[in-house]
C-alpha positions as a Markdown table, in Angstrom:
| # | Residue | x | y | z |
|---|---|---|---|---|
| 1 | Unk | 209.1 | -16.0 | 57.8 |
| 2 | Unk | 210.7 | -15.5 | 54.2 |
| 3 | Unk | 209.2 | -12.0 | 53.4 |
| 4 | Unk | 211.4 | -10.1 | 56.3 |
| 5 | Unk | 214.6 | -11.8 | 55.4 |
| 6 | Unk | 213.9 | -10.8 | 51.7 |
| 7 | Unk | 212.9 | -7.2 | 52.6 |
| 8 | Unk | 216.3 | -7.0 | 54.4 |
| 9 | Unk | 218.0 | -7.8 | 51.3 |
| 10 | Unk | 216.3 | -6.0 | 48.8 |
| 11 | Unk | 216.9 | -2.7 | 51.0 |
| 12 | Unk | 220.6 | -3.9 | 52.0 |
| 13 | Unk | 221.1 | -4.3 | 48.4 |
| 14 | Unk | 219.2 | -1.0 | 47.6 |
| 15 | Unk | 221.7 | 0.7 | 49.6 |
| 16 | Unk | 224.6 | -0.6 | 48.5 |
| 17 | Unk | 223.7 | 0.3 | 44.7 |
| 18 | Unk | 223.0 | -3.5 | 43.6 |
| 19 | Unk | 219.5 | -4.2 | 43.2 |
| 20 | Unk | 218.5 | -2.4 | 40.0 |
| 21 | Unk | 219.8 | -0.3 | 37.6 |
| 22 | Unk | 222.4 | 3.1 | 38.4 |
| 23 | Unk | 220.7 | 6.8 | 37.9 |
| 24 | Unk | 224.0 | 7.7 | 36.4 |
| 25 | Unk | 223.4 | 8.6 | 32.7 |
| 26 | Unk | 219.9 | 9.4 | 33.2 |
| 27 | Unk | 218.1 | 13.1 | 33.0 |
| 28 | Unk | 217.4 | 14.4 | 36.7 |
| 29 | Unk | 213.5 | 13.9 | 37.6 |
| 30 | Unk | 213.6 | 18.2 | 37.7 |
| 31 | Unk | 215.1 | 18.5 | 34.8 |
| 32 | Unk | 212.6 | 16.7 | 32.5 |
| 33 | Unk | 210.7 | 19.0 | 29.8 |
| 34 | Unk | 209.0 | 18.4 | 27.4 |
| 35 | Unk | 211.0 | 19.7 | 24.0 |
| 36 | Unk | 213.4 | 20.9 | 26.2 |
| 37 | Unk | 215.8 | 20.4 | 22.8 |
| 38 | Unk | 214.8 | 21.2 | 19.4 |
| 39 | Unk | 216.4 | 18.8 | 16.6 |
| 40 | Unk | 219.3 | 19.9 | 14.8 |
| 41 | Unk | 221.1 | 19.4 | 11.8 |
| 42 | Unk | 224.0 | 18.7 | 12.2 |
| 43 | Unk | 225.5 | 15.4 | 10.2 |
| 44 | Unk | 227.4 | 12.6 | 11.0 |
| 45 | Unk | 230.8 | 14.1 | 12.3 |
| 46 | Unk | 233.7 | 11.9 | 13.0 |
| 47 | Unk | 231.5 | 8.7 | 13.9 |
| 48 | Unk | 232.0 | 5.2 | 12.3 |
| 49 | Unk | 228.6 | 2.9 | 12.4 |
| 50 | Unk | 229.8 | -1.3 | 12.0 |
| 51 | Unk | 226.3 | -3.8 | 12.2 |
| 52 | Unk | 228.4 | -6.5 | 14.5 |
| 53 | Unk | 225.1 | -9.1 | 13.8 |
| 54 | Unk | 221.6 | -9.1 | 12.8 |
| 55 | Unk | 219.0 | -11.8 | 13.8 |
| 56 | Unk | 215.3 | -11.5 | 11.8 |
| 57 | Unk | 212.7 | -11.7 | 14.5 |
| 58 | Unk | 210.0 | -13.2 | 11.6 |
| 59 | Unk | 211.8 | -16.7 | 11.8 |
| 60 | Unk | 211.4 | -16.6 | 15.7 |
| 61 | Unk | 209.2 | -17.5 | 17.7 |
| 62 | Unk | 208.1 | -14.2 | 18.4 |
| 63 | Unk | 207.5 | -13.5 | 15.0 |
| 64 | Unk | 208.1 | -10.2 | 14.5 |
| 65 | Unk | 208.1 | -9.9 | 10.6 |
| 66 | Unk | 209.9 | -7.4 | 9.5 |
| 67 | Unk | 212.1 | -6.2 | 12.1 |
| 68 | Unk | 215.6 | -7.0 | 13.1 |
| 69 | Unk | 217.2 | -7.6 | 15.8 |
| 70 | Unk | 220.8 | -6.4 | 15.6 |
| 71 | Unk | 224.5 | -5.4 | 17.2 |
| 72 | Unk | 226.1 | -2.3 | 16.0 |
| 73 | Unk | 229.9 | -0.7 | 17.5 |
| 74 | Unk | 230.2 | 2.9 | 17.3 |
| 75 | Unk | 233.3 | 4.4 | 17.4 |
| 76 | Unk | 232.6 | 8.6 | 18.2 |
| 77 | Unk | 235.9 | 10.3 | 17.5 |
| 78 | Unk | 237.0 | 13.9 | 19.5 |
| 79 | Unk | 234.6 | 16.3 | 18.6 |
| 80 | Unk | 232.3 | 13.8 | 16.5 |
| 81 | Unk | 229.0 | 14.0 | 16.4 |
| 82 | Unk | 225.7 | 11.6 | 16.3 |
| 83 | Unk | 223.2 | 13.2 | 14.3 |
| 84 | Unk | 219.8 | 13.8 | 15.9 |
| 85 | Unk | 217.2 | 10.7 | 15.6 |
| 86 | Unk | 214.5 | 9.7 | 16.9 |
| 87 | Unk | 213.7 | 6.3 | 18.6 |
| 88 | Unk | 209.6 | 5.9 | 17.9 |
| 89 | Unk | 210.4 | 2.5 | 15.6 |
| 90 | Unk | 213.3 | 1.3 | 17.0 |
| 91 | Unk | 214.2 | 0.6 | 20.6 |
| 92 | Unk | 217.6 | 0.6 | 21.5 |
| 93 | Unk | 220.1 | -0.4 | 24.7 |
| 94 | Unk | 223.1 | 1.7 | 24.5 |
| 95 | Unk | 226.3 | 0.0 | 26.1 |
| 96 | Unk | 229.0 | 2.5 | 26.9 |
| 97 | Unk | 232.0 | 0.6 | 26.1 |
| 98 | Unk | 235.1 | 3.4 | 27.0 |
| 99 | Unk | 234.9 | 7.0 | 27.1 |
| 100 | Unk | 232.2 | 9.8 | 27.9 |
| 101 | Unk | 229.5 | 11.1 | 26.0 |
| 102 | Unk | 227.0 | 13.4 | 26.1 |
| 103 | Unk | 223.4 | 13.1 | 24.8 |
| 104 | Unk | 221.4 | 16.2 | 24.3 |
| 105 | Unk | 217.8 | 14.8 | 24.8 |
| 106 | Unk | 214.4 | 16.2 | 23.4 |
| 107 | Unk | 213.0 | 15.5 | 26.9 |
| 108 | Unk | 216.1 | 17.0 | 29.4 |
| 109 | Unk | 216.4 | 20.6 | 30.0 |
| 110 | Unk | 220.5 | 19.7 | 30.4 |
| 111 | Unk | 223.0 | 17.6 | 28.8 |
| 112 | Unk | 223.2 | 14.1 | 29.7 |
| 113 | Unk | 227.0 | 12.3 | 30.8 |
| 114 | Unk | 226.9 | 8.9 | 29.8 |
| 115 | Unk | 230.6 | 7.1 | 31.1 |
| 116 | Unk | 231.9 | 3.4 | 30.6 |
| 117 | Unk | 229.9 | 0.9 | 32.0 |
| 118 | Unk | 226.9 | 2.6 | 31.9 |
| 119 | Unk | 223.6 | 1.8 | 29.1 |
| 120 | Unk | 221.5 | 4.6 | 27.7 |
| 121 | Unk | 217.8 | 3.1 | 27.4 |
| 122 | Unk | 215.9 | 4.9 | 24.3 |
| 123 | Unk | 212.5 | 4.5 | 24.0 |
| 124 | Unk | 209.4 | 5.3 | 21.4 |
| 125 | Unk | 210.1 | 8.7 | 23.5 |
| 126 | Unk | 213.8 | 8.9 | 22.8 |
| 127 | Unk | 215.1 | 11.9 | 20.1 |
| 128 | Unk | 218.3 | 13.2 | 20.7 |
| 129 | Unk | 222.0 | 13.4 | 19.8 |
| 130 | Unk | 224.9 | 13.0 | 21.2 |
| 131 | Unk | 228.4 | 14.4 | 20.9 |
| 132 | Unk | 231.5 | 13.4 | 22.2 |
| 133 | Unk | 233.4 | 16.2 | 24.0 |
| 134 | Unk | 236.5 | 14.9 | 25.5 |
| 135 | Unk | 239.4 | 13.8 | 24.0 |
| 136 | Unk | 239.3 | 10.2 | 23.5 |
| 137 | Unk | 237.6 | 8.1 | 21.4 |
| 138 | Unk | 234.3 | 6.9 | 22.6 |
| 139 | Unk | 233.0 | 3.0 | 22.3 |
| 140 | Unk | 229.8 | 2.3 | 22.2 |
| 141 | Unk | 227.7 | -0.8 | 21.2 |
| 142 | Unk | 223.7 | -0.6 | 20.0 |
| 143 | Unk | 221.4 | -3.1 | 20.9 |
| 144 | Unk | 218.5 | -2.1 | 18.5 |
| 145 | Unk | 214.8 | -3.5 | 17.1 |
| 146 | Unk | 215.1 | -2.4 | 13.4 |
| 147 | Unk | 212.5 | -2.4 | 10.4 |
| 148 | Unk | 215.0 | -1.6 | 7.9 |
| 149 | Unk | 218.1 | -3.6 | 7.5 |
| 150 | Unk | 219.8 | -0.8 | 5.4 |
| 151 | Unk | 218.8 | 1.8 | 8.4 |
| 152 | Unk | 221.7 | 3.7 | 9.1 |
| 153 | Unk | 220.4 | 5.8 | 11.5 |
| 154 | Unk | 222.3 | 6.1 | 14.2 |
């Protein structure tokens, strides 16, 4: 029968980390709150923003007018800040390239430590910012759904 040999798998997998997506990077189930941060003000600090590529979903077959699909590298120096943003019209996949960084979430009662290799998900729900605290440059790529093609939100 197919289902047992699959089960096996799945958990064998499961057990070895493989079958879906690390924890690392993510707020701890008992540490989610509700406006656990407030926004801040600080400004861009020590943070260069590059749009790598843009697609416009209109001319797709999904035919989203007037959003974008698009590539951005940030480069967060030592010390450099992302300013606080929120993510309720654009989605975005985070792909930590090198370094560590940490995101101070409106929904985690403690920083998040987000290290190479990992991706930050952020969501209608997402508002935060993130700082760089170590003392190499962090490299990060955005995989984002924009309205705005002159959005330089970060």
């Amino acid at each position: 029968m197919f289902v047992r040999p699959a089960l096996v798998s799945t958990l064998l997998l499961a057990g070895l980390g493989l079958a879906g997506p690390a924890l690392a990077g993510e707020c701890p189930a008992d540490k989610l709150k509700a406006d656990a941060v407030k926004p801040v003000s600080h400004g861009p600090q020590g943070v260069t923003d590059k749009v790598l590529s843009t697609i416009d979903l209109a001319g797709e077959k999904i035919a989203l007018k007037g959003r974008l699909m698009r590539v951005r590298r940030l480069e967060v120096q030592p010390g450099g800040i992302v300013p606080w943003h929120s993510h309720a019209e654009r989605p975005a996949l985070i792909y930590i390239v090198s370094g560590e960084i940490v995101e101070n979430a409106s929904n985690c009662a403690v920083p998040i430590l987000h290290k190479a290799g990992e991706v930050a998900r952020e969501t209608h729900a997402t508002a935060h910012w993130w700082q760089n605290t170590g003392k190499a440059t962090v490299v990060l790529l955005s995989f984002d759904i924009a309205a705005d093609p002159n959005d330089h939100h970060m």
